[in-house]
Residue frames relative to the residue before (quaternion, step in Angstrom):
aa qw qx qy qz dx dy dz
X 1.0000 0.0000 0.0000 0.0000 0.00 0.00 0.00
X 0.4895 -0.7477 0.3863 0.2283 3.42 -0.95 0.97
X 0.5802 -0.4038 0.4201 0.5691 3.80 -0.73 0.19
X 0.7752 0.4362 -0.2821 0.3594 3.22 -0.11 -1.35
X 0.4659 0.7099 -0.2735 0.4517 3.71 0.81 -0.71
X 0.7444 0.2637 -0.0875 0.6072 3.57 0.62 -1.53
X 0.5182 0.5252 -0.4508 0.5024 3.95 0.77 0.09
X 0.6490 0.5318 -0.2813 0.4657 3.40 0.97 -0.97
X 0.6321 0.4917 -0.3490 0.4867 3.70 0.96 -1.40
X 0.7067 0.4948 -0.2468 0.4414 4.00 0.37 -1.35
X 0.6079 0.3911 -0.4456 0.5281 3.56 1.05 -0.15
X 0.5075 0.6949 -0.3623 0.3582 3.55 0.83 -0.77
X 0.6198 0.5120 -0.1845 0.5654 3.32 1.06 -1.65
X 0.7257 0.5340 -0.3134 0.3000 3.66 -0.04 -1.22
X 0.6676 0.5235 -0.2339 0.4750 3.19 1.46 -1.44
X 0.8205 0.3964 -0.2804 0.3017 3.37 0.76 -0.69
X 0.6774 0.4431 -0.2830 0.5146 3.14 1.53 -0.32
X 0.1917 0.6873 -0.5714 0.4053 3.48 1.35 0.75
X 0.7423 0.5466 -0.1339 0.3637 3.01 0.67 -1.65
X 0.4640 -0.7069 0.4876 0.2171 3.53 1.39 0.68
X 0.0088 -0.8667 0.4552 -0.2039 4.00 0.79 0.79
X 0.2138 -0.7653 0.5876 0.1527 3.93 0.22 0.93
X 0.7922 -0.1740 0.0524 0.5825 3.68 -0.26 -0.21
X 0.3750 -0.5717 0.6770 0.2723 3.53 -1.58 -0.05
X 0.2311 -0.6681 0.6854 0.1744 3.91 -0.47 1.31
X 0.5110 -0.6030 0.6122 0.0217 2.86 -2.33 1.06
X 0.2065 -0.8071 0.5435 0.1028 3.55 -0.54 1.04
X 0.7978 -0.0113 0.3470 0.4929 2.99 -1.41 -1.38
X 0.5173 -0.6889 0.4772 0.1735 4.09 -1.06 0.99
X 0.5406 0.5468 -0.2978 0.5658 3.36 1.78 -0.48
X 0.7527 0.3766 -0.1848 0.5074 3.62 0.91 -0.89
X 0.0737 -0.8334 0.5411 0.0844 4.07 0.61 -0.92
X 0.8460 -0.2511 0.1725 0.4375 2.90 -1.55 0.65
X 0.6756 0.6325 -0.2488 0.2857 3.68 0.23 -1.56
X 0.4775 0.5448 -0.4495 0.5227 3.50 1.33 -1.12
X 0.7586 0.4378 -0.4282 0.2225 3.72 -0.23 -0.69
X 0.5114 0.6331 -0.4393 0.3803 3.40 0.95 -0.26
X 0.6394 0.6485 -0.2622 0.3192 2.75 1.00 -1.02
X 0.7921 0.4409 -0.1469 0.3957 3.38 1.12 -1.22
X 0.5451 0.6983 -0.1821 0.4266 2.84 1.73 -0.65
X 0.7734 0.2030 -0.3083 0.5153 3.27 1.35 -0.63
X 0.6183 0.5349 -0.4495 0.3599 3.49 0.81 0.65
X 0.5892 0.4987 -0.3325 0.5419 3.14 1.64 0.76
X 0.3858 0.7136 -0.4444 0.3801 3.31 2.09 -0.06
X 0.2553 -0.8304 0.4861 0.0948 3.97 -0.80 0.95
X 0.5159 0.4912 -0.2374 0.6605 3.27 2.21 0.09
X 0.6131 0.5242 -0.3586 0.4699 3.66 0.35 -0.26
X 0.0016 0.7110 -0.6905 -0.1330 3.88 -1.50 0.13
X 0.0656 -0.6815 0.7201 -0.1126 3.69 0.63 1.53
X 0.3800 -0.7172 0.5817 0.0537 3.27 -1.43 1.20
X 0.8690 -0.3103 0.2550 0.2891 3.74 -0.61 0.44
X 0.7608 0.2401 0.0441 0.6012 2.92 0.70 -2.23
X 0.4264 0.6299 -0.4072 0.5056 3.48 1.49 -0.07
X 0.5725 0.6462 -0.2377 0.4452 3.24 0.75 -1.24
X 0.8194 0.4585 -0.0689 0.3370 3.19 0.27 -1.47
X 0.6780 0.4919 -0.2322 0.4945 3.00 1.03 -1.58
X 0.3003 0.7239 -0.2703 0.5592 4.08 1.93 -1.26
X 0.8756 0.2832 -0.1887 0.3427 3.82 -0.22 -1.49
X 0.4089 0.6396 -0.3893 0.5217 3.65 1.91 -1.19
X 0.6857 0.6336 -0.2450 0.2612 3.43 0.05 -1.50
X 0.6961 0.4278 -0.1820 0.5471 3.49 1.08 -1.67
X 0.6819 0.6048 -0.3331 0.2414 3.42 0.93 -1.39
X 0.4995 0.5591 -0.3504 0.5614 3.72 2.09 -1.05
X 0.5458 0.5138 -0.5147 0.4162 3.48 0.40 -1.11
X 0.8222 0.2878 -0.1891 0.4532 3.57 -0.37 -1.98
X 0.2157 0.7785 -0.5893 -0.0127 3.78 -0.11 0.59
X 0.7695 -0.4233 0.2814 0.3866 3.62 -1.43 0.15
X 0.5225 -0.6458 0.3545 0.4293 3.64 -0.14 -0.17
X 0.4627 0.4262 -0.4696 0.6195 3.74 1.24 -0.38
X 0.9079 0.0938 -0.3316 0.2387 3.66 -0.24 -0.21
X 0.0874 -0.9251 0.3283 -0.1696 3.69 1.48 1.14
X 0.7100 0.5583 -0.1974 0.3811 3.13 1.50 -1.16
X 0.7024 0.3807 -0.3303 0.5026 3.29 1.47 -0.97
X 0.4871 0.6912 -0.5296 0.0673 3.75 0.35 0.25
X 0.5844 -0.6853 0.2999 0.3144 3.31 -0.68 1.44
X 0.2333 -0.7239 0.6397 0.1112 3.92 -0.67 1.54
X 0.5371 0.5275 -0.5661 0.3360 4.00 0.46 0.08
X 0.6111 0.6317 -0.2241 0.4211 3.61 1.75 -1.12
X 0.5453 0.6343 -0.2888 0.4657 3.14 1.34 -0.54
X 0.9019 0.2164 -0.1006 0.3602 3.05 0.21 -1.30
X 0.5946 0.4769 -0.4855 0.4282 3.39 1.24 0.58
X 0.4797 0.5720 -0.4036 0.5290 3.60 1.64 -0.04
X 0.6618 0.4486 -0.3371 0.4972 3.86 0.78 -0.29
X 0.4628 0.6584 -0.3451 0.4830 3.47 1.14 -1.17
X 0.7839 0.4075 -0.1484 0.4443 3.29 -0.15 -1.87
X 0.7224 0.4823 -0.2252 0.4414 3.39 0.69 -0.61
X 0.4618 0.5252 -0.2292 0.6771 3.62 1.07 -0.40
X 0.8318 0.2050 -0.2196 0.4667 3.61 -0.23 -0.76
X 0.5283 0.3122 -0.4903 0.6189 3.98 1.02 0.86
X 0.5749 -0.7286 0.3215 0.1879 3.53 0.64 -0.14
X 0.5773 0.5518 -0.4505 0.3991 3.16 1.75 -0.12
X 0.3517 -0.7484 0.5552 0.0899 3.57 -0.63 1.79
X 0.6379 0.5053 -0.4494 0.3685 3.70 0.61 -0.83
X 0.6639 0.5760 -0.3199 0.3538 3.34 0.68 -1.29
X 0.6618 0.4909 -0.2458 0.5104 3.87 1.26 -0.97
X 0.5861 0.4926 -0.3798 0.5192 3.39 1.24 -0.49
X 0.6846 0.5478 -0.2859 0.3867 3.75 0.73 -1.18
X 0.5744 0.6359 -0.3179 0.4057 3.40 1.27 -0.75
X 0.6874 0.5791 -0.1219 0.4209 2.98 0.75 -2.12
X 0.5661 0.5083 -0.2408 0.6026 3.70 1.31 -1.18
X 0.6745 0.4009 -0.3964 0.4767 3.78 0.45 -0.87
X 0.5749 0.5535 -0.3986 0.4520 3.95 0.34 -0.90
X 0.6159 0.5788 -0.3380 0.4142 3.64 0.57 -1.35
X 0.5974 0.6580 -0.2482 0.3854 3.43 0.56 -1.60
X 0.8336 0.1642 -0.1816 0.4952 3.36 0.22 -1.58
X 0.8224 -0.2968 0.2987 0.3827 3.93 0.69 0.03
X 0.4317 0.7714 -0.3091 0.3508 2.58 1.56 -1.93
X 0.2506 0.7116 -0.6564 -0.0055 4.39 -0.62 1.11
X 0.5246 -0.6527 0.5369 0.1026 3.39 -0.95 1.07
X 0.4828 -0.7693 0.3691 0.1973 3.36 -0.44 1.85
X 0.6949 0.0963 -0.2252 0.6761 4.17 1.13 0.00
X 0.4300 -0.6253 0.5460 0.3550 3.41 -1.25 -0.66
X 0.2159 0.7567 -0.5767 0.2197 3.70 1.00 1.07
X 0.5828 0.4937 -0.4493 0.4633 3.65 0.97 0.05
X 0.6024 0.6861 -0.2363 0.3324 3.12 0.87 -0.91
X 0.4337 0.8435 0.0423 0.3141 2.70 1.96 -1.64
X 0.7627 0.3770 0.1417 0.5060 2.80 0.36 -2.14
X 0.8449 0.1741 -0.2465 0.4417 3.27 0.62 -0.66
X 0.4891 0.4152 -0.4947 0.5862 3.68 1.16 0.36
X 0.8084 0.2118 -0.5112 0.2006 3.73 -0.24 0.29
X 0.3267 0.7008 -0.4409 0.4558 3.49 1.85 0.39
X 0.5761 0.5860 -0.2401 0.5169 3.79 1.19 -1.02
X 0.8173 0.2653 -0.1910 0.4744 3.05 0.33 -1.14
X 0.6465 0.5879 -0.3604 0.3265 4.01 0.86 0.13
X 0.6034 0.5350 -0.1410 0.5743 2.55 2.44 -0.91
X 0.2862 -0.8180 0.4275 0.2574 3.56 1.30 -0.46
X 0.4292 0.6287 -0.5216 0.3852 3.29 0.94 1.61
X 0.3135 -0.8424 0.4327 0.0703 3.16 0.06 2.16
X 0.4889 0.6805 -0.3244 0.4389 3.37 1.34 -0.78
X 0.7037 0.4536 -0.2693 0.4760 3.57 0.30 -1.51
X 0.7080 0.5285 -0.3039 0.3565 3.56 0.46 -1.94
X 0.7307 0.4659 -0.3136 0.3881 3.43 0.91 -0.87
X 0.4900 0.6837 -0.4101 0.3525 3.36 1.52 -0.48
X 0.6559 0.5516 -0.2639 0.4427 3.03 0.78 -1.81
X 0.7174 0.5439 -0.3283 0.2857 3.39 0.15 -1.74
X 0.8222 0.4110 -0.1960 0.3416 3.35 0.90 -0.81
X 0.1653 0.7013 -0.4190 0.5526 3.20 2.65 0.36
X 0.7259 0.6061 -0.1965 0.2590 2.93 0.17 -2.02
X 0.8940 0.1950 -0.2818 0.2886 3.15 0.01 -1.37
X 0.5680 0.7047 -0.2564 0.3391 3.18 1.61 0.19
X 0.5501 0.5305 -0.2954 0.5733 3.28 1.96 -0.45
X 0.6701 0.6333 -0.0766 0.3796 2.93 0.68 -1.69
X 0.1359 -0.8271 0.4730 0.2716 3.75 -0.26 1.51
X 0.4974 0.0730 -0.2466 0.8285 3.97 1.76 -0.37
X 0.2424 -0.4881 0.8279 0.1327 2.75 -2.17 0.77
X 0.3205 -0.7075 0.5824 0.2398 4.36 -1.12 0.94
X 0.7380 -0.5960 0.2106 0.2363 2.41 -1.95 0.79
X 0.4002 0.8278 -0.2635 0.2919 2.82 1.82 0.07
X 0.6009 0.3200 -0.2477 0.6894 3.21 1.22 -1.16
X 0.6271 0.4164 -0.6033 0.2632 3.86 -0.36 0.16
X 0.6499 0.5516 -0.3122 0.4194 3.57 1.12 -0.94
X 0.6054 0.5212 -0.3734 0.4717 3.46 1.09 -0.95
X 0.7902 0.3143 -0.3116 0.4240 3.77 1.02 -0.67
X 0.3957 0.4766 -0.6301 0.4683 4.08 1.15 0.20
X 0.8458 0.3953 -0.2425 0.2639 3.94 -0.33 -1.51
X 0.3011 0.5815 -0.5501 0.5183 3.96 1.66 0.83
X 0.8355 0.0744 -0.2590 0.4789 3.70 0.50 -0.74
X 0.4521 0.5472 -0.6753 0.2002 3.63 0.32 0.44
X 0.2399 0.8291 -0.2730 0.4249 3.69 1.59 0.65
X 0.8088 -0.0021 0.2171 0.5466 2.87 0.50 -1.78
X 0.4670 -0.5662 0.6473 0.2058 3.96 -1.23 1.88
X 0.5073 0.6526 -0.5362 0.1713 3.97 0.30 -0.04
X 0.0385 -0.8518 0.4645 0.2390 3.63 1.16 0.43
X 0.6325 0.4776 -0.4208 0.4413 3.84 0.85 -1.03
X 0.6327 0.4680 -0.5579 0.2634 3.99 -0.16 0.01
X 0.5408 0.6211 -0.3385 0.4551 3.13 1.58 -1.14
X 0.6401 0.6209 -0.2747 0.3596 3.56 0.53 -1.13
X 0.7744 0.4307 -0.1700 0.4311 2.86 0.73 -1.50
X 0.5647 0.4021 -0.3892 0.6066 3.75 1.25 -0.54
X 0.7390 0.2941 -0.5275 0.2986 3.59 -0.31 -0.13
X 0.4410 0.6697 -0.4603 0.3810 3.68 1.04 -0.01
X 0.7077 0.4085 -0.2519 0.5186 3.44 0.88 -1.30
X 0.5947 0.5986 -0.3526 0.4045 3.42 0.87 -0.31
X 0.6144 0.5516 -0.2616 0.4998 3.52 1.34 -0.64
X 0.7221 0.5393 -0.1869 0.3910 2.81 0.75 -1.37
X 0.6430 0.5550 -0.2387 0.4707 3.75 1.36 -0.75
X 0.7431 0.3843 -0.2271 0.4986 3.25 1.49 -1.04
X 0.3878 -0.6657 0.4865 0.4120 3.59 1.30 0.01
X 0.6326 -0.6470 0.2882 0.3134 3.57 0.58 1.16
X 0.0431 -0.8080 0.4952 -0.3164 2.79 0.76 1.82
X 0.2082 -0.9181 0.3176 0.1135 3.17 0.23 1.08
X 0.5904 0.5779 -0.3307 0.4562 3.41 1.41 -0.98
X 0.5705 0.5401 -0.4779 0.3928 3.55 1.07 -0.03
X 0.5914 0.6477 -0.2865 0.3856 2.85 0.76 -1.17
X 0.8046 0.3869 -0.1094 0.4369 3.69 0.60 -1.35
X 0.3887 0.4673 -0.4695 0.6404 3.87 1.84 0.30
X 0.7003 0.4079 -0.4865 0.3264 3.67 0.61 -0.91
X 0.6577 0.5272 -0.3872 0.3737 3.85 0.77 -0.99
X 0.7319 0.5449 -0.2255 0.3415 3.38 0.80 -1.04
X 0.4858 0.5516 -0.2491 0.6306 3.82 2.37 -0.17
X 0.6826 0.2053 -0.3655 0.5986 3.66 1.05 -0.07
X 0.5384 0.3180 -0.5620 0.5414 4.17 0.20 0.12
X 0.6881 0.4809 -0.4688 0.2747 3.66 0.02 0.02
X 0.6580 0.4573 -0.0975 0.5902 3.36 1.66 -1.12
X 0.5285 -0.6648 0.3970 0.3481 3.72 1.96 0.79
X 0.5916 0.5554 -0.4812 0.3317 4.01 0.61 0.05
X 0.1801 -0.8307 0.5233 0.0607 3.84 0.84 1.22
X 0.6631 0.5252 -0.3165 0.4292 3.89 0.83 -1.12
X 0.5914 0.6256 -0.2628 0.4357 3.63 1.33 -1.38
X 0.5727 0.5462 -0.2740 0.5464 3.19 0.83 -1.50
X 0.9515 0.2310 -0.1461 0.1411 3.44 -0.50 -1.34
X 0.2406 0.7445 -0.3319 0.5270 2.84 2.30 0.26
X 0.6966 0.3473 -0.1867 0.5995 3.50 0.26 -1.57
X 0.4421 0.5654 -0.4990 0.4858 4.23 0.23 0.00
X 0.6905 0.5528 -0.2252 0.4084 3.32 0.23 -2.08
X 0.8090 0.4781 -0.2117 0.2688 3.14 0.44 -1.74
X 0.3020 0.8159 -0.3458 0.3515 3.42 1.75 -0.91
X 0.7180 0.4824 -0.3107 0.3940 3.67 -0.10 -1.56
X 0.6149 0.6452 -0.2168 0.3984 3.17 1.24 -1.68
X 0.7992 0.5544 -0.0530 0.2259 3.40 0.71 -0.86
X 0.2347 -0.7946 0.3582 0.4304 2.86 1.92 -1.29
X 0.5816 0.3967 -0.4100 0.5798 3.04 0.91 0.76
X 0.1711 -0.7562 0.6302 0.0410 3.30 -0.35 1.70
X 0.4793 -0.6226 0.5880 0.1919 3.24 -1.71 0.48
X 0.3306 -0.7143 0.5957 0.1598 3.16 -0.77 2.01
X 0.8204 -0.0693 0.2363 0.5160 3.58 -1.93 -0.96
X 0.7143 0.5131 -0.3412 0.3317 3.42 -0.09 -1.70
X 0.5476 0.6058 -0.3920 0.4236 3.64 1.13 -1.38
X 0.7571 0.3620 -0.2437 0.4861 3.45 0.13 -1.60
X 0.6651 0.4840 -0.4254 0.3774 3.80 0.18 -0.35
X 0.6542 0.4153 -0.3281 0.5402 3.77 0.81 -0.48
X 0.6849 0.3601 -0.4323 0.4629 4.21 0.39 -0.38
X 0.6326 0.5276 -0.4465 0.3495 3.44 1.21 -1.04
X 0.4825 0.5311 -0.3281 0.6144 4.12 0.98 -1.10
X 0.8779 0.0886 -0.4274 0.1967 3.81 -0.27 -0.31
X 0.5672 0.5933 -0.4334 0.3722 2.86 1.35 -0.14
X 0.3286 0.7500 -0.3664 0.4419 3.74 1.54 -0.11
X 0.6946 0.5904 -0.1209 0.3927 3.55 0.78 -1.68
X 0.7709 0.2360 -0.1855 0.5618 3.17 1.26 -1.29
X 0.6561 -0.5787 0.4104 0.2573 3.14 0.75 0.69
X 0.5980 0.5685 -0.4005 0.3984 3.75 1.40 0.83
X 0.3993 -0.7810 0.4719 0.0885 3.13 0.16 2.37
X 0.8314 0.4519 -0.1794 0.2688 3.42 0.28 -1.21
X 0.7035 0.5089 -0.2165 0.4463 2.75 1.51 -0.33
X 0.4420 0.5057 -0.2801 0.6859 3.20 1.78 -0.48
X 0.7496 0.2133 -0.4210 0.4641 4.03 0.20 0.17
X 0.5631 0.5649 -0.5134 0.3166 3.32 0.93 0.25
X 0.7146 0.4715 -0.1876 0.4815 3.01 1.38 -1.44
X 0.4228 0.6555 -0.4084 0.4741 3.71 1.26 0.67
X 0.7533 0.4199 -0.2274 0.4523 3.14 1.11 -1.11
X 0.7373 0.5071 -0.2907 0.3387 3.34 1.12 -0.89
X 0.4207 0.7269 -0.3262 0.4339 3.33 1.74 0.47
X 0.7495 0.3866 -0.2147 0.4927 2.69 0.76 -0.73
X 0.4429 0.5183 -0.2875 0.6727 4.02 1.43 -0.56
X 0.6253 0.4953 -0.2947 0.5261 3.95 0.89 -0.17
X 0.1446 -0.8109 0.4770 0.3067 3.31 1.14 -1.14
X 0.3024 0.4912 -0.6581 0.4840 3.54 0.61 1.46
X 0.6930 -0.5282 0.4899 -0.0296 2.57 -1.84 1.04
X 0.1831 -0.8245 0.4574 0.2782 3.81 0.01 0.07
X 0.0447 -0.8253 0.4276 0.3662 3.61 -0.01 0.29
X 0.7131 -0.2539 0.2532 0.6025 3.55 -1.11 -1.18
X 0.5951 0.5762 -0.4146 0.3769 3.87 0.71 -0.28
X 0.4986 0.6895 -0.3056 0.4272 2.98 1.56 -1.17
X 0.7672 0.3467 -0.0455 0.5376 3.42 -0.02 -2.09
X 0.4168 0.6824 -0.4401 0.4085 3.78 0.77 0.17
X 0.7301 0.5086 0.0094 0.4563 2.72 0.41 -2.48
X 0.5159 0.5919 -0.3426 0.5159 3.80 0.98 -0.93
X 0.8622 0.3600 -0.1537 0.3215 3.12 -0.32 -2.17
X 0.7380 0.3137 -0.3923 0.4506 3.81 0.88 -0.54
X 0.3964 0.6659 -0.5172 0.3632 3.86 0.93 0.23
X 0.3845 0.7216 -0.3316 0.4707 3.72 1.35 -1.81
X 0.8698 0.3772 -0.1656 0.2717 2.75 -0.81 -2.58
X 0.5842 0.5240 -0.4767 0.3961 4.32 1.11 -1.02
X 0.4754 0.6734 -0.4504 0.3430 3.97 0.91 -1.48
C-alpha cells in the first residue's frame, strides 16, 4: 500500500470520527467492523471527501477485507492505527469486535500491538469482562502474545478481590488453548510480577483442576515468587510436592531453594 493510500485511509478515520460516532455496528464477517467507516464518512455533512477520495478510501478497505486465500497480505500497519484511533475515543467493544472479527476469518496479525492497545485500555478502565474477551482472541490469533498484554491482563484484577471471575477466565482460557500450559504460566508469572502472590497461586491451585498440569517452568516461577516474599515454608512445601508430582528439580529449582534458606 502506498504512502499516499494510507493518508487517504487516516483521513477517512478522522472524518468519521469527527463526527463523534458512539459505537461502530458490526455487519456481515465478510465485511467487519471497517465497512462502517466507510459509511460514516459518506454521511459526514462537514467533510468534502472527493470522489476519487472516496474510492481510493474504498480500494483501501477492500485490501483490508480480502478473501481468505489471500488473508495473509492484509495490511497489519492498517490495523493498528484503526484500533489505536479507536482505543483513544474509547469505544473498546468495537476494537474488541474487530479484533474478534479478524480471528473469525484467520486473518493473524504479524505482532500483537493490536492486541496491545486494547488489553491495556481494558485493563486501565477495569473492564475484566472485555480484557478477558480480547485476551482469549489473543492468545488464539496471536503466535507470541508480549509481555505486555500479560501484565496489562494480571493488573485488571489486582483491582478487584473477585477471585471467581479471574478463575473463571482462566478456565476459558485453557480450554481455548487446549491446555496450553505455557500460557497459563506467563499468566502466573504477570501477577508475581505485579506482587499479587495469592492471584498467582490461586490460578497454580486451579491448574490440577483443569487438565493442564503444571510442568518444571510452573514450579520454577511460584517457587522464585514465593522466594521474593520471603515464604520459606511454603516454597519447601512446594519443593516436596514436586517431586511426589514426579518433576524433577532442576538447577533453577535448587537455586531458588538454596538462596531463599540463605535470606532466613
Amino acid at each position: 500500500m502506498s504512502l499516499y493510500q494510507l493518508t487517504i485511509y487516516r483521513n477517512l478515520l478522522h472524518y468519521s470520527y469527527a463526527n463523534r460516532i458512539a459505537s461502530i455496528p458490526v455487519g456481515n464477517s465478510q465485511i467487519w467492523p471497517l465497512y462502517a467507516i466507510k459509511c460514516f464518512s459518506h454521511q459526514s455533512s462537514s467533510t468534502n471527501i472527493s470522489p476519487d477520495e472516496v474510492k481510493v478510501g474504498d480500494e483501501v478497505l477492500n485490501q483490508i477485507i480480502a478473501p481468505r486465500e489471500n488473508a495473509s497480505n492484509c495490511s497489519h500497519e492498517i490495523v493498528d492505527a484503526c484500533i489505536d484511533k479507536i482505543c483513544r475515543l474509547g469505544h473498546l467493544a468495537a476494537a474488541a469486535q474487530l479484533l474478534k472479527s479478524l480471528c473469525n476469518e484467520k486473518i493473524s496479525l504479524n505482532s500483537s500491538k493490536a492486541y496491545d492497545m486494547v488489553l491495556l485500555a481494558a485493563s486501565e478502565r477495569g473492564d475484566t469482562p472485555l480484557l478477558c474477551q480480547v485476551f482469549k482472541v489473543a492468545v488464539v490469533s496471536c503466535k507470541s502474545l508480549s509481555s505486555a498484554s500479560y501484565m496489562s491482563f494480571a493488573r485488571a484484577f489486582t483491582k478487584t478481590n473477585d477471585s471467581s471471575k479471574l478463575l473463571e477466565c482462566v478456565k476459558e482460557i485453557v480450554e481455548v488453548t487446549s491446555q496450553n500450559c505455557s500460557v497459563i504460566n506467563r499468566i502466573i508469572f504477570a501477577f508475581s510480577k505485579c506482587r499479587e502472590i495469592d492471584k498467582a497461586f490461586q490460578i497454580f491451585n486451579q491448574m490440577k483442576c483443569l487438565s493442564c498440569t503444571p510442568d518444571l517452568y510452573t514450579y520454577n516461577i511460584v517457587l522464585d515468587m514465593l522466594g521474593r516474599a520471603g515464604r520459606v515454608n511454603e516454597i519447601l512445601h512446594l519443593f516436596v510436592s514436586m517431586k511426589d508430582e514426579g518433576i524433577a528439580p532442576d538447577i533453577v529449582s535448587y537455586n531458588t531453594l538454596i538462596n531463599s534458606l540463605r535470606k532466613l
